[in-house]
C-alpha positions as CSV (number, residue, x, y, z in Angstrom):
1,X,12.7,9.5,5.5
2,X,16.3,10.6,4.2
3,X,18.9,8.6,2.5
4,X,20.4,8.1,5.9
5,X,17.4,7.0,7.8
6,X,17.9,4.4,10.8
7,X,15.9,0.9,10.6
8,X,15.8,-0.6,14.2
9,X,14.8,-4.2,14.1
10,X,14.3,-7.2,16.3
11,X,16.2,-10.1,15.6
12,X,13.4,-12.2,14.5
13,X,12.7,-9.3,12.6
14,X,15.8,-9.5,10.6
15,X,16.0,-12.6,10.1
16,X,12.8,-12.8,8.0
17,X,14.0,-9.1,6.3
18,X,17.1,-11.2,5.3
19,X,15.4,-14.3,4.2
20,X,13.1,-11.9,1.9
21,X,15.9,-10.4,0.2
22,X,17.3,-13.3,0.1
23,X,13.9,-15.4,-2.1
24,X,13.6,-12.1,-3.9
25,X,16.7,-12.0,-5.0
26,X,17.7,-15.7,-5.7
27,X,17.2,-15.4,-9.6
28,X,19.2,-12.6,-9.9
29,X,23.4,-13.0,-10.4
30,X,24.9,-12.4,-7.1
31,X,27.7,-9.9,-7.4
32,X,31.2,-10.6,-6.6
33,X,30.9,-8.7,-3.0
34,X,28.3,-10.9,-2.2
35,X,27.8,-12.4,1.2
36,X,28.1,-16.1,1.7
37,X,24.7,-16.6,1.8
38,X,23.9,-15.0,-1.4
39,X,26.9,-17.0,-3.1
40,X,26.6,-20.6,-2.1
41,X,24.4,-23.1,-3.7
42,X,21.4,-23.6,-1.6
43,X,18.1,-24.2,-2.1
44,X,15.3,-21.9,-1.1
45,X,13.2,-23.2,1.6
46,X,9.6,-23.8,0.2
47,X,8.1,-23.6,3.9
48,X,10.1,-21.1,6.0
49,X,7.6,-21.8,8.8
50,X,5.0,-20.2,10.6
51,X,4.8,-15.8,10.9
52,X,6.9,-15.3,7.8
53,X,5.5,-13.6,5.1
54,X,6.9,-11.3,2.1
């Protein structure tokens, strides 16, 4: 797989992909081109529900 490889995901899909990133991420600094999501306060949820896994 090159740098320029295509991911095709559902939207369930990427919605759990996002909210991964997003858990993994939450104690780093979010940098100033951040998305709203990575920038506002919120807390992570402790039970995202059922299927989602990292």
């Amino acid at each position: 797989m090159g740098p320029d490889a295509e991911l095709t995901l559902t939207p369930v899909d990427a919605e759990h992909l996002h909210a991964a990133l997003c858990r993994a991420l939450d104690a780093h600094p979010a940098p100033a081109n951040a998305p709203g999501c990575r920038t506002r306060a919120a807390p992570a949820d402790p039970n995202p529900g059922p299927g989602w896994a990292l």
